[in-house]
C-alpha positions as CSV (number, residue, x, y, z in Angstrom):
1,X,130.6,184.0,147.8
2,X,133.2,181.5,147.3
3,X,131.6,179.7,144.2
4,X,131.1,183.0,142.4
5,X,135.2,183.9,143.3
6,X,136.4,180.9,141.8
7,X,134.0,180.7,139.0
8,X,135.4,184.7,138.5
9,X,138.8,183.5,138.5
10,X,138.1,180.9,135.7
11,X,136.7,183.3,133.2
12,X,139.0,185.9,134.2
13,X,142.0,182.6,133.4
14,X,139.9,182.1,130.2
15,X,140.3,185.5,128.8
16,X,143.5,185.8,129.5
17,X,146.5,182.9,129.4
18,X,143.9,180.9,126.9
19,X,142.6,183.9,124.9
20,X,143.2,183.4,121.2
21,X,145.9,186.0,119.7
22,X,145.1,189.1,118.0
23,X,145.7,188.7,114.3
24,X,146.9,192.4,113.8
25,X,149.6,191.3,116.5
26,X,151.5,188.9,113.8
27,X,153.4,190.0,110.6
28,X,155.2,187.0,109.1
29,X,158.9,187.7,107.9
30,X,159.5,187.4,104.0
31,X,159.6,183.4,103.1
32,X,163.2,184.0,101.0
33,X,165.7,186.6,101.9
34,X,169.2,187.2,100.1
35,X,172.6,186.7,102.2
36,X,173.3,190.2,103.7
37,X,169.2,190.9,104.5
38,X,167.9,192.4,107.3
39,X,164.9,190.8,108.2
40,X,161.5,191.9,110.3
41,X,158.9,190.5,112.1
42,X,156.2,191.4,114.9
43,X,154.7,189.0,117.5
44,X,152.5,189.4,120.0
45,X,154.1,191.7,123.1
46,X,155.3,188.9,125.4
47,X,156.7,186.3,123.0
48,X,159.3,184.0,123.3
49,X,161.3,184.4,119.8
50,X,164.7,183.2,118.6
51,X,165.7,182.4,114.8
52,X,167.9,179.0,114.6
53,X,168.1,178.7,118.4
54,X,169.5,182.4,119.3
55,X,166.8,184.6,121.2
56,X,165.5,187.6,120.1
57,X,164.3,190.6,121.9
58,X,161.1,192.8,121.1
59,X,160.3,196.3,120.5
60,X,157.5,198.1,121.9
61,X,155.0,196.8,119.7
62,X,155.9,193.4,119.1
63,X,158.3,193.7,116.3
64,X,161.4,192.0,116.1
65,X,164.5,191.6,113.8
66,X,167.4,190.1,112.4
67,X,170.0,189.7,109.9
68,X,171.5,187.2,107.1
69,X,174.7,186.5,106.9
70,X,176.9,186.8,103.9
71,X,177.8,183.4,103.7
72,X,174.3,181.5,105.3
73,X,173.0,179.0,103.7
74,X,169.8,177.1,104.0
75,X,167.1,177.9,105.9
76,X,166.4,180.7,108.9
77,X,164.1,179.0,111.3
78,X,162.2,181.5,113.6
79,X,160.1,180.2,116.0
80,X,157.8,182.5,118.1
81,X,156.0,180.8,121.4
82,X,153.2,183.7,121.9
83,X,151.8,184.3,125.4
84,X,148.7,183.3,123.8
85,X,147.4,180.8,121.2
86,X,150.0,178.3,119.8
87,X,153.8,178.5,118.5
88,X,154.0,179.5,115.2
89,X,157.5,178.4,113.3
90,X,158.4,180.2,110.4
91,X,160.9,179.5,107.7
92,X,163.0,182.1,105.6
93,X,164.7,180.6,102.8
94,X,168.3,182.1,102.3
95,X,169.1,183.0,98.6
96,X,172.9,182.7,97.3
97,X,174.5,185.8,95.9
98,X,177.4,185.8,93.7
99,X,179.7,188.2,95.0
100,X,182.3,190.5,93.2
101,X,186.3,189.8,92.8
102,X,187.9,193.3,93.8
103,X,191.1,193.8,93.2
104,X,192.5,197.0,95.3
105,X,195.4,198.3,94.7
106,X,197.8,201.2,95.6
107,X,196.9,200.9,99.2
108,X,200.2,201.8,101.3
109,X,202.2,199.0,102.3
110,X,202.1,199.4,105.9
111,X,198.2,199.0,105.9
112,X,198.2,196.2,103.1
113,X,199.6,193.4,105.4
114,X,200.3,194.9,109.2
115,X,202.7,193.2,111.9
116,X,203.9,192.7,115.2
117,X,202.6,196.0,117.4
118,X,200.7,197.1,114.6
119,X,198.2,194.2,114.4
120,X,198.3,194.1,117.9
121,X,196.8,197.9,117.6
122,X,194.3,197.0,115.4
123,X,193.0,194.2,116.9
124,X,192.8,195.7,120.1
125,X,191.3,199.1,118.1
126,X,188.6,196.2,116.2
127,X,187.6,194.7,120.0
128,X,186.2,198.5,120.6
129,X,184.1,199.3,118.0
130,X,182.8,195.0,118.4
131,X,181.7,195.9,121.9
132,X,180.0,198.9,120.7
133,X,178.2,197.3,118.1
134,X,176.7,194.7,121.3
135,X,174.3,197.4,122.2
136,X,170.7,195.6,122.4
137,X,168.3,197.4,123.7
138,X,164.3,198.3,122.9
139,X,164.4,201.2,120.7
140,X,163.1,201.4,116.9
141,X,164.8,203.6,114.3
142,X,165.4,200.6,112.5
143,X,161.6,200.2,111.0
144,X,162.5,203.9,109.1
145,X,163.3,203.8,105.8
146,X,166.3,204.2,105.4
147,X,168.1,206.9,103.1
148,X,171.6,206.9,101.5
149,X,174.1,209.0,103.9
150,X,175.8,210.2,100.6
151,X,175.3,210.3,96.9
152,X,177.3,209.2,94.6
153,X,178.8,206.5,92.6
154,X,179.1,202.9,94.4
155,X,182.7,202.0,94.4
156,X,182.6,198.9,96.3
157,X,179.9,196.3,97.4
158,X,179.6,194.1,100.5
159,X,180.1,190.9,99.8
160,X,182.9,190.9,97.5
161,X,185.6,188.9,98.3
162,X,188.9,191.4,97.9
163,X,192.8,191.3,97.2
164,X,194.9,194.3,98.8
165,X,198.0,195.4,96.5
166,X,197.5,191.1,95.1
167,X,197.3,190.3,98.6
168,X,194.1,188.4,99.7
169,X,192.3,189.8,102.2
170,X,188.5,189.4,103.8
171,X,185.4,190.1,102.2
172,X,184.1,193.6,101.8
173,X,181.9,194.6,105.1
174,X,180.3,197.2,103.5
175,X,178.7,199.9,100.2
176,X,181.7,202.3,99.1
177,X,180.4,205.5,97.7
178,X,183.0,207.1,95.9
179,X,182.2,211.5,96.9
180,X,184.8,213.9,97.9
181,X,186.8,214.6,101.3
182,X,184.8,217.1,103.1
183,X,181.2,215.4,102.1
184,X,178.7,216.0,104.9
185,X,177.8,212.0,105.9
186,X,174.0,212.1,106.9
187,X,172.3,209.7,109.5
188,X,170.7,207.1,107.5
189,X,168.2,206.5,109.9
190,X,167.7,207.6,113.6
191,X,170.1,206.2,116.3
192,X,172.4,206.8,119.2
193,X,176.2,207.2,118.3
194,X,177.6,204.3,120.5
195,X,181.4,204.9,118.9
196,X,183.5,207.6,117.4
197,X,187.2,207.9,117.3
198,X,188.8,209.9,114.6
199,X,192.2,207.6,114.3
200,X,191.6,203.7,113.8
201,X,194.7,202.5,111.9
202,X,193.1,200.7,109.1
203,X,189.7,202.6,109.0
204,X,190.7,205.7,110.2
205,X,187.9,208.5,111.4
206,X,185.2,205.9,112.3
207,X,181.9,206.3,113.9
208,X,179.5,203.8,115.2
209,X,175.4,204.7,115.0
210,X,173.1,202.3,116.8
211,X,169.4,202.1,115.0
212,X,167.8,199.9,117.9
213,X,167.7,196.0,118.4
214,X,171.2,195.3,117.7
215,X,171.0,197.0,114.7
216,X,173.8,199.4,113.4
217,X,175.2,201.8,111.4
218,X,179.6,202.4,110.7
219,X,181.1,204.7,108.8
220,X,184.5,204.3,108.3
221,X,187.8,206.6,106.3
222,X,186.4,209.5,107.9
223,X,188.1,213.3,107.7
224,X,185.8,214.6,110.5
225,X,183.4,213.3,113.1
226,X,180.5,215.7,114.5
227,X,179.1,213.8,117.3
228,X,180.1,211.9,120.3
229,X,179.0,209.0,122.3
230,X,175.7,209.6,123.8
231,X,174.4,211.8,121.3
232,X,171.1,211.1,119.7
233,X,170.2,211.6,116.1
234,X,167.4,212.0,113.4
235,X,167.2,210.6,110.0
236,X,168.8,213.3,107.9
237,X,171.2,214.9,111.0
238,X,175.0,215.7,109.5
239,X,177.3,213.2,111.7
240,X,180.5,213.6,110.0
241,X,182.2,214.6,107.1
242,X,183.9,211.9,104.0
243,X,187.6,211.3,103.9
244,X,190.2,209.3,102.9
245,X,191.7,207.9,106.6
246,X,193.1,204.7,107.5
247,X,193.3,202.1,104.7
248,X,191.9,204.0,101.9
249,X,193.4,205.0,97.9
250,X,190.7,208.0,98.0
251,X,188.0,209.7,99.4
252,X,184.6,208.1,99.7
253,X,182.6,206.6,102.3
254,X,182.4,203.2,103.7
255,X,179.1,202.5,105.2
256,X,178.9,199.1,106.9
257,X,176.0,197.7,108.7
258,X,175.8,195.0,111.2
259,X,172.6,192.9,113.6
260,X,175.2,192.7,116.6
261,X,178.4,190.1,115.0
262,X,176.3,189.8,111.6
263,X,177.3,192.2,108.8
264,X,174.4,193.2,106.2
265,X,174.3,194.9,103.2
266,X,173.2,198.5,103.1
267,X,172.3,198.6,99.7
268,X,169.5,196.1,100.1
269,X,167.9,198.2,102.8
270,X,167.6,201.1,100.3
271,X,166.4,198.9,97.3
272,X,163.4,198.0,99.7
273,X,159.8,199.1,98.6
């Protein structure tokens, strides 16, 4: 009785910890990505995964993601150490974008170039809607395709490195999409609203919607926000309505996206087969 129980416990070791991995269980990331991607993966449930040393967490089924920054350069190393069957490291080559010149102007003064108790505000106002975008957990509305909140004429890109009334200023975060105050903004893709607050100084009505795995959603210059904290949404809900809050010459609707501190481009998501 004791031969066959350790001779059981051998096969059972076999099968398990040493079992070879499922090849439906892996789907490779793209090998070349633009600055601004968002990128996907799956593993098999149980991996160890980080890209260029920072760890990543995995849905339900394996899959995994993360973003490109605007200005990365090089080469995004992921490497997966799978409960079964070897590591596997895979490389994403980053590809350099040339980015737009804007040149705003007619934005009011006040909002142009802010001091003393003002920047105080709105760095204390930017800390908020950081920590919301923190939110890390399991969930998947991110694998959706997504669809444009809004339609209309693009009248700013991410990337593009802008001037404020000749002032310089940081690069765009986000798409513009130039549509009237009053626009119903749609959820691009499912999520839980993790901020809304309908008076930031500089970006006015803004509204935070997580899509799962540090993946999210902001829209920003907002005249009206539908939903609150907590709420959860479907591709397609009415969250708010278009504006021309905060730092803004006219309506339309900022739509920024970020994976946790890493903005990426909208845009690119909705060019995707």
């Amino acid at each position: 009785m004791i031969k066959v129980f350790f001779v059981t416990a051998a096969l059972l070791g076999a099968n398990t910890a040493f079992a070879a991995c499922n090849p439906g269980d892996w789907k490779d990331p793209v090998a070349s990505a633009q600055q601004g991607s968002m990128i996907t993966g799956r593993a098999p449930i149980g991996s160890s995964i980080d890209v260029n040393g920072k760890a990543l967490k995995q849905g339900k089924n394996g899959d995994y993601v993360f973003g490109i920054a605007r200005d990365a350069t090089g080469v995004a190393k992921v490497t997966i150490k799978p409960s079964c069957g070897d590591a596997r490291v895979v490389s994403v080559n980053v590809l350099k974008r040339d980015f737009p010149v804007e040149r705003v102007n007619g934005v009011p003064p006040k909002t142009a170039n802010p001091t003393g108790a003002i920047a105080q505000r709105i760095e204390a106002e930017q800390a908020r809607v950081t920590a919301a975008r923190q939110r890390n957990d399991d969930r998947q509305d991110y694998l959706q395709k997504f669809i444009w909140p809004v339609t209309g004429r693009i009248s700013g890109r991410f990337g593009s490195s802008r001037s404020y009334n000749g002032q310089p200023g940081a690069a765009h975060s986000g798409m513009d999409i130039a549509v009237g105050t009053g626009t119903p903004v749609k959820a691009p893709a499912g999520g839980v609203v993790t901020f809304a607050d309908p008076g930031l100084y500089l970006t006015g009505g803004t509204l935070v919607l997580d899509h799962g795995q540090g993946i999210s959603s902001n829209f920003l210059h907002l005249s009206r926000i539908d939903v609150k904290v907590g709420d959860v949404v479907r591709q397609g809900d009415v969250v708010a309505r278009v504006g021309a809050t905060g730092r803004a010459t006219g309506p339309h609707l900022h739509w920024g996206m970020n994976w946790l501190d890493t903005r990426i481009d909208p845009l690119l998501l909705l060019e995707k087969p």
